[in-house]
C-alpha positions in Angstrom: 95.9 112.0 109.6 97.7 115.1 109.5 100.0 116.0 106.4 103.9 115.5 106.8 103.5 113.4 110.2 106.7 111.2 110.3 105.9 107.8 111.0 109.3 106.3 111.4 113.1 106.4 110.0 115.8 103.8 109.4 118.8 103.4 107.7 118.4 101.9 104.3 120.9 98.9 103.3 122.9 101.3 101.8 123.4 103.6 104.7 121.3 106.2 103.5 118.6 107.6 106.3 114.9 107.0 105.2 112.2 108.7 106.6 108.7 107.4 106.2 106.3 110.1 106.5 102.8 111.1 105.2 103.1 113.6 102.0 102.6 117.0 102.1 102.3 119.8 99.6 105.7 120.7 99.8 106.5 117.2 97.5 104.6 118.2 94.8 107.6 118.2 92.4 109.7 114.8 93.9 106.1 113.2 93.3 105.3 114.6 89.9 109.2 113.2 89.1 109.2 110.0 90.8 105.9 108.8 88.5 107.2 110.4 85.5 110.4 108.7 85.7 108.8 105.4 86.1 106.7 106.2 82.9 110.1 107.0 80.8 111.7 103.2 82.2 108.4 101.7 81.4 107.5 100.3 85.2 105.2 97.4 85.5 103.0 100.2 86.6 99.2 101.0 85.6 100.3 104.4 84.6 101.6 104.7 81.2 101.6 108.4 80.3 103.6 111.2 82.3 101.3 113.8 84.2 101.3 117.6 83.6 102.3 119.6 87.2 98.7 121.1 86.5 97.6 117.2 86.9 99.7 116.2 89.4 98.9 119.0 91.9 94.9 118.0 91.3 95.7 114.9 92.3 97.9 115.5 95.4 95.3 118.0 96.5 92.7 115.5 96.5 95.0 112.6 98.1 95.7 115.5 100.5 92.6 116.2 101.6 91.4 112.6 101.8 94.1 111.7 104.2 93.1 114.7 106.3 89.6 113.1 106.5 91.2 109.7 107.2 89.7 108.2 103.6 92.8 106.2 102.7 96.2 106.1 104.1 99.6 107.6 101.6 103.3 107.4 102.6 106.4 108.9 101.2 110.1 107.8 101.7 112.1 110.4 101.9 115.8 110.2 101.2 118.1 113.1 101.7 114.9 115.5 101.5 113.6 114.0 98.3 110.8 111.7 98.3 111.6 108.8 96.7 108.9 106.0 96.7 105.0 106.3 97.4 102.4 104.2 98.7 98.9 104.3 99.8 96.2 102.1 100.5 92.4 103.3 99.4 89.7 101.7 101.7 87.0 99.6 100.0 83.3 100.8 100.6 80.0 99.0 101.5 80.3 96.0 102.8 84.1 95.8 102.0 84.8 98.8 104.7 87.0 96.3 106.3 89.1 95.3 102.9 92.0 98.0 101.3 94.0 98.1 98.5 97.7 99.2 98.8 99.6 100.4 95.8 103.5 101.4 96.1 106.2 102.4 93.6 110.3 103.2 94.3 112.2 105.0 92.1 114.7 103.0 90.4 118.2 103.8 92.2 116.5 103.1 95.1 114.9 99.3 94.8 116.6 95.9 96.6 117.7 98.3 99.7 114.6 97.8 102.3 112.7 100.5 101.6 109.6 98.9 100.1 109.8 96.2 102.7 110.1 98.7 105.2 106.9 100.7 103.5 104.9 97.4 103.1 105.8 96.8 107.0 104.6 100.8 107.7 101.3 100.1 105.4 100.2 97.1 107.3 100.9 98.5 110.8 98.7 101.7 109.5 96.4 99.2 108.2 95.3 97.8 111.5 94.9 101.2 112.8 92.3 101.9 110.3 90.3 98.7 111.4 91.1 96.9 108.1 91.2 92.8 108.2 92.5 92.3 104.9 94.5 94.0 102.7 94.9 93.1 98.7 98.0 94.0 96.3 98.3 93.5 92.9 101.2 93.4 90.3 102.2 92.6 86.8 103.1 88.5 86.7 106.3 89.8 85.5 107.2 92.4 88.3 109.3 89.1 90.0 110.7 92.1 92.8 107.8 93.5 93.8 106.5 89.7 94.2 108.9 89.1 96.4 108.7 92.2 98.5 104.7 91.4 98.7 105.3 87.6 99.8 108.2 88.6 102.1 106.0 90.7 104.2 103.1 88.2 104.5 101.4 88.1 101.2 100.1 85.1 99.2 98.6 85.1 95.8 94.9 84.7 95.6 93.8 85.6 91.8 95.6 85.5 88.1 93.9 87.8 86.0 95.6 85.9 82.4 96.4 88.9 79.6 95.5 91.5 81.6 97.8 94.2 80.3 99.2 95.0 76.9 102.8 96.7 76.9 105.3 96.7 74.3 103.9 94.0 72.0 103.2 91.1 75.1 100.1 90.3 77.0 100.9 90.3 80.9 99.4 88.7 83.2 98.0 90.2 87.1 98.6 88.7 89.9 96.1 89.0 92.7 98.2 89.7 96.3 96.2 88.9 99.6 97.1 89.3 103.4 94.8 88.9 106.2 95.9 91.2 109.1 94.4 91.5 113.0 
C-alpha cells in the first residue's frame, strides 16, 4: 500500500478531526515522540527504553518499505497534523499466512475519545483485505482500557500468560486477545 494514503477521517469525541492514514516519512519526528513519551509515563507497553532518531528512522524505513511490498499493514492518527497514535498488524508466516498480530498505542491526551476504537475498526476492515481470518492482540492484564477497546470491537480473550512482565517491582500478567474475522 502506498505511503500517506488516507484511509478515512472522523471527528473524535472531543471535536477534534482525525485522520487515519498510512505513515509516511514525513512523521518521523511525531513517531519518534509519541513512543518516547509513552516510555517517560511508563505504558503498559513492551518498549521500555526511548529510541535515538538514528533508531527510529531505521525502523520507519523498514516499516516503510514493508508496507510498500504489502508485508504488514501500519496506521497513523493524525490530529491537527500531528500523528498521535500508531498501529499495525505484522502478518504471520507458514502455515499461519492467514493469522496477524495488531499492536496499537495513543498518546496519552488523546485516550477514552474513539480513536483507538476507531483504529481497531480501520485494522480489521484492512485485515480482511489482506485475506487474514484471524487476528490476535495482546495486552498487559493490567492495561483495563485497552481491554475494553479490544473486547468492544469484537475481541475475546484466548490465553493468560501469568508473570509475564516485570515493571516497577510487580509481575504482570498477558492477556492473549483473539478475533476471528471473514
Amino acid at each position: 500500500m502506498e505511503t500517506g494514503k488516507i484511509l478515512t477521517n472522523f471527528n473524535a469525541k472531543d471535536g477534534r478531526n482525525v485522520i487515519l492514514r498510512t505513515p509516511r516519512w514525513e512523521d518521523l519526528d511525531d513517531l519518534m515522540e509519541l513512543i518516547n513519551s509513552l516510555v517517560e509515563e511508563e505504558a503498559e507497553i513492551l518498549v521500555t527504553q526511548k529510541f535515538t532518531r538514528e533508531a527510529e528512522a531505521e525502523w520507519l524505513h523498514r516499516a516503510l518499505s514493508r508496507l510498500e511490498k504489502d508485508e504488514l499493514f501500519f496506521l497513523v492518527a493524525e490530529v491537527e497534523k500531528k500523528a498521535v497514535a500508531s498501529s499495525d498488524f505484522q502478518i504471520q508466516g507458514e502455515d499461519a499466512e492467514h493469522v496477524g498480530e495488531i499492536g496499537i498505542i495513543v498518546r496519552n491526551g488523546y485516550r477514552n475519545l474513539g480513536i483507538g476504537s476507531e483504529i481497531m475498526n480501520t485494522l480489521l476492515e484492512q485485515a480482511a483485505t489482506f485475506g487474514l481470518r484471524t487476528v490476535t492482540v495482546n495486552a498487559f492484564a493490567t492495561n483495563k482500557r485497552a481491554i475494553h477497546v479490544y473486547e468492544k470491537v469484537g475481541f475475546v480473550q484466548t490465553g493468560r500468560t501469568p508473570k509475564k512482565h516485570f515493571r516497577q517491582g510487580r509481575f504482570i500478567d498477558e492477556i492473549i486477545m483473539t478475533k476471528v474475522i471473514g
